[in-house]
C-alpha positions as CSV (number, residue, x, y, z in Angstrom):
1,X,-79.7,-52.8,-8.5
2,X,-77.1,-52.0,-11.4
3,X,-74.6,-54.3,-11.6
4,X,-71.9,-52.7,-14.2
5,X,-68.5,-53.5,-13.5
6,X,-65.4,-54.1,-16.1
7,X,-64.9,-57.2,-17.8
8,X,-61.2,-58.5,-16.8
9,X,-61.5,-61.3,-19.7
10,X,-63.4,-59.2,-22.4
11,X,-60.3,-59.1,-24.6
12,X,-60.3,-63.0,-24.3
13,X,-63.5,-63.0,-25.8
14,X,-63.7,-60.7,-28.5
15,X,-60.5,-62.1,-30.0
16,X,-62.9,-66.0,-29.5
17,X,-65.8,-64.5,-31.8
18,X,-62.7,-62.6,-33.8
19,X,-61.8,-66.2,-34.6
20,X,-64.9,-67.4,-34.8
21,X,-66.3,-65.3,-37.9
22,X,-63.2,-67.2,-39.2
23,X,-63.9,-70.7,-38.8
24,X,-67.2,-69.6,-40.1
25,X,-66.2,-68.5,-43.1
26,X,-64.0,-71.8,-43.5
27,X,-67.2,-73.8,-42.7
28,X,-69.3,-72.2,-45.1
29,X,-67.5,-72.6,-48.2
30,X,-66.6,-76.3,-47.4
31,X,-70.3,-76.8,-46.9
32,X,-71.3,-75.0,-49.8
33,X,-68.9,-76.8,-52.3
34,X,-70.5,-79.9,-50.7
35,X,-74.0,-78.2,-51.9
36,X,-72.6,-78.0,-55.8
37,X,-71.1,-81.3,-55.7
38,X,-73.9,-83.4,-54.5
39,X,-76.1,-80.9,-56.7
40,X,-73.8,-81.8,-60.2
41,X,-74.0,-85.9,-58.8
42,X,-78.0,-85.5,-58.4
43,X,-78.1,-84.2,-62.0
44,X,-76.1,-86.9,-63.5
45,X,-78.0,-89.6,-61.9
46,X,-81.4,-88.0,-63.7
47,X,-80.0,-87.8,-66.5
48,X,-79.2,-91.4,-66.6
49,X,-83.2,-92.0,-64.9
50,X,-81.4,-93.0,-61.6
51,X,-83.7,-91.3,-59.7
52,X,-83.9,-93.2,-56.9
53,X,-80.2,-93.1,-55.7
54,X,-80.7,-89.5,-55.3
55,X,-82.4,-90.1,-52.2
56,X,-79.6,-89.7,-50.0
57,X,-77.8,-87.3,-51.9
58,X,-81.1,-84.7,-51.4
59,X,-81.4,-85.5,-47.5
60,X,-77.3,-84.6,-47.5
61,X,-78.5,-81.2,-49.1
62,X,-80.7,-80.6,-47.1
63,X,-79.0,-80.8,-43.8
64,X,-75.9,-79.1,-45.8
65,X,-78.3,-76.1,-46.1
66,X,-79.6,-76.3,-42.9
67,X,-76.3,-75.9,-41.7
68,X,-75.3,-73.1,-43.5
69,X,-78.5,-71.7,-42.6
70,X,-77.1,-71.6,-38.7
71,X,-74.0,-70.5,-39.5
72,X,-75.5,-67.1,-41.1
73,X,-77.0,-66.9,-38.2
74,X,-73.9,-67.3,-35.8
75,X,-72.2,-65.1,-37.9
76,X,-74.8,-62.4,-37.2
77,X,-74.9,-62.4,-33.8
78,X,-70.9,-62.5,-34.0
79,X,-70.8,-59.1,-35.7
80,X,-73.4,-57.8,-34.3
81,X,-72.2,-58.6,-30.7
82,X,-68.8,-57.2,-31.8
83,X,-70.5,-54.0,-32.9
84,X,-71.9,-53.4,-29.8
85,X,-69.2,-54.7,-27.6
86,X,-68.9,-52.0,-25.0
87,X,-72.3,-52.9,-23.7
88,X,-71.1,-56.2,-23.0
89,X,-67.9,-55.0,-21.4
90,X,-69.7,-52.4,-19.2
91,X,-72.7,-54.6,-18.0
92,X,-72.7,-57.7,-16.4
93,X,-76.2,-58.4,-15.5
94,X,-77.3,-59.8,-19.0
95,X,-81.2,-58.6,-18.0
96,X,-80.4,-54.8,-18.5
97,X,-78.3,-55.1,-22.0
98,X,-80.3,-53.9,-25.3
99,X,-82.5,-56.9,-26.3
100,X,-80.2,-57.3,-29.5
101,X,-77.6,-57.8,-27.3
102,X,-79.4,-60.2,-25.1
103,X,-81.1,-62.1,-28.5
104,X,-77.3,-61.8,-29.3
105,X,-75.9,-63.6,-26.7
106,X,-78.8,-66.4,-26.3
107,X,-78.6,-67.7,-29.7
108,X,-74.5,-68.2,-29.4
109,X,-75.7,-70.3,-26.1
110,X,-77.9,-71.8,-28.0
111,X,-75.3,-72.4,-31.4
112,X,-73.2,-73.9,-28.7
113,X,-74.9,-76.7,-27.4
114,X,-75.5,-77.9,-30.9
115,X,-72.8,-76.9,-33.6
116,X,-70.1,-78.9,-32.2
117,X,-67.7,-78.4,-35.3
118,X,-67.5,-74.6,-34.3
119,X,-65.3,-74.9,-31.3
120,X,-64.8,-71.4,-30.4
121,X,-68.0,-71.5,-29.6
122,X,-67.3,-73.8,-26.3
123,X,-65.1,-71.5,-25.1
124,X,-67.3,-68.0,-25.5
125,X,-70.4,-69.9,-23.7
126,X,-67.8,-70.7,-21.0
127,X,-66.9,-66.9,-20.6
128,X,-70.5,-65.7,-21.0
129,X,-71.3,-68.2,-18.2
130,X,-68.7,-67.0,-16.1
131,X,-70.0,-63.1,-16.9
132,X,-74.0,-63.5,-17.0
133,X,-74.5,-66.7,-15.0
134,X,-75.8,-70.0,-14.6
135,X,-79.7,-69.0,-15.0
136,X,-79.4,-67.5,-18.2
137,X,-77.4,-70.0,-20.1
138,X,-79.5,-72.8,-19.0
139,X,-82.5,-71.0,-19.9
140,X,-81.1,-70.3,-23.6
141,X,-79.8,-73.8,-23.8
142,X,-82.5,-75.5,-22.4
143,X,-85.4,-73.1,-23.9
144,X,-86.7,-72.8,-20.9
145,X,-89.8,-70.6,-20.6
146,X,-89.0,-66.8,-20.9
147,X,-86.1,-67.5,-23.2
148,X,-84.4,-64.9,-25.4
149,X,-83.6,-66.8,-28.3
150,X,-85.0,-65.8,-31.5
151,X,-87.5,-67.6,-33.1
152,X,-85.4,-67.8,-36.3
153,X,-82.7,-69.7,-34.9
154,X,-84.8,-72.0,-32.8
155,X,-86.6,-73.2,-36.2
156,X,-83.7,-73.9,-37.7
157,X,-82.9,-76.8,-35.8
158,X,-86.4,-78.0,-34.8
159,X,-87.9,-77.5,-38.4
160,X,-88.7,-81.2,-40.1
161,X,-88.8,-82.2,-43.1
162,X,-91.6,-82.2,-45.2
163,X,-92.6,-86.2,-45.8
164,X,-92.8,-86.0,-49.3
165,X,-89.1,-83.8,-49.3
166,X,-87.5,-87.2,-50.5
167,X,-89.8,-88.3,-52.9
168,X,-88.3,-89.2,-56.3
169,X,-91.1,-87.0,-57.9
170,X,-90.0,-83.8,-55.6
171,X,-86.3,-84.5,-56.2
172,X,-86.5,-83.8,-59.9
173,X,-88.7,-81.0,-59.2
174,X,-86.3,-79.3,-57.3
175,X,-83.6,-80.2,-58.8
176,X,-84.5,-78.5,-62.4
177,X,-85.8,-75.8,-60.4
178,X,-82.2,-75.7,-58.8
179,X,-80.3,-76.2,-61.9
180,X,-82.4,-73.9,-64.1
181,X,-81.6,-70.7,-61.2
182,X,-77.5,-71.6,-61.6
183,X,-77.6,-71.5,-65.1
184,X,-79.3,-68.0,-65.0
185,X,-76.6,-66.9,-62.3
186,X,-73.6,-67.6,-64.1
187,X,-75.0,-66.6,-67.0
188,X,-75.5,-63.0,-66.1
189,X,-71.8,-63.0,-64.3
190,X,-70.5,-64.2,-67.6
191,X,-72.1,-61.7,-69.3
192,X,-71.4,-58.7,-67.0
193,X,-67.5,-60.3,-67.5
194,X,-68.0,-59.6,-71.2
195,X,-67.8,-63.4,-72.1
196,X,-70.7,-63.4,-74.1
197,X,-69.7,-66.4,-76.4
198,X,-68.7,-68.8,-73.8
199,X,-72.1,-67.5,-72.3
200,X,-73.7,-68.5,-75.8
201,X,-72.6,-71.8,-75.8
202,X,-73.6,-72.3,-72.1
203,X,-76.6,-71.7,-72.6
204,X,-77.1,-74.0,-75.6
205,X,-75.8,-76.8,-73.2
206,X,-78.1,-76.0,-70.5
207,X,-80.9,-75.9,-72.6
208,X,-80.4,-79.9,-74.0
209,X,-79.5,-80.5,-70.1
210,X,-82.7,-78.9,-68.8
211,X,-84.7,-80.9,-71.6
212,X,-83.0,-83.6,-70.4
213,X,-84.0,-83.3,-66.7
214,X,-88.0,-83.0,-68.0
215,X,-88.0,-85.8,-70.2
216,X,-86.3,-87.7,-67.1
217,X,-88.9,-86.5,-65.1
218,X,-91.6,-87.9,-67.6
219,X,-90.4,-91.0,-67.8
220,X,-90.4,-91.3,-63.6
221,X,-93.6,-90.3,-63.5
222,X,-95.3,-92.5,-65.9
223,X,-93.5,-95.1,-63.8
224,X,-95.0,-94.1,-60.6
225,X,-98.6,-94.4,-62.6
226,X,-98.0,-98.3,-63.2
């Protein structure tokens, strides 16, 4: 049987994930000036062969990234859901809803039981709880057989780290890898900006830096060889 009937608290929630693409937005740059930060620290300490304090500073990274990684995905089923918001007004049972909508809906029950700095979030899996049931938010939640959440999301949060991630050997290969794809970024905004001798000079600097980083790199390695 159809079960379509009106949505008395639909305004409630869009204005939630409304807010939500907010907080996201908040989040995201926070976490992504963290990124830089412990980025530029990570550098300094190879420069001065301190390779192994950037242990820590590369698992932060990491999780940074891996939380900016679910946030993207939040944010896209919050625009999405908001594009197709009629459908969620109109139909209550969750089972006959596009399965955008439905992969939509899952992975912000799914978000919810695990981003706990995003506190709208709380509140729109209370209302889609109160609209769709019991049976389908445990199943999204719980990723119970049959599920509707997309793989994408799921292997955000169960993916582990590679065992050698933290070795000092990987660190400073990813971090001239890291620092060598900046340099080129801001160097072709500086240049589209017209700053082309302040781009020069940039470039000069990131060159002894990058030198730098390799010889750092050497010297680790012949150490690892003893």
């Amino acid at each position: 049987m159809i079960c379509s009937s009106r949505w008395r608290k639909a305004s409630k929630c869009k204005l939630l994930i409304q807010t939500l693409l907010c907080s996201i937005d908040a989040h995201q740059r926070r976490k992504e000036c963290m990124v830089r930060h412990a980025q530029s620290d990570i550098n300094q300490l190879l420069l001065s062969n301190r390779v192994q304090e950037t242990i820590s500073k590369r698992k932060h990274i990491c999780e940074d990234k891996t939380r900016l990684a679910a946030y993207s995905q939040v944010q896209y089923f919050c625009s999405f859901i908001l594009q197709n918001f009629s459908d969620l007004k109109h139909q209550s049972d969750v089972h006959l809803l596009p399965e955008e909508s439905k992969e939509a809906i899952a992975g912000l029950l799914f978000a919810a039981s695990r981003i706990r700095e995003l506190r709208e979030l709380k509140f729109i899996r209370s209302l889609f709880l109160e609209r769709f049931g019991l049976q389908f938010d445990r199943d999204s939640v719980d990723l119970r057989p049959g599920n509707l959440v997309s793989s994408e999301m799921i292997k955000i949060f169960v993916k582990k780290m590679p065992q050698d991630a933290m070795s000092p050997e990987t660190i400073v290969e990813t971090n001239i890898a890291a620092y060598v794809e900046s340099v080129t970024e801001d160097s072709v905004s500086t240049d589209n900006l017209g700053f082309r001798d302040s781009d020069a000079n940039m470039k000069e600097s990131s060159k002894f830096l990058y030198v730098n980083l390799v010889e750092s790199q050497g010297r680790d390695r012949s150490l690892f060889m003893r």
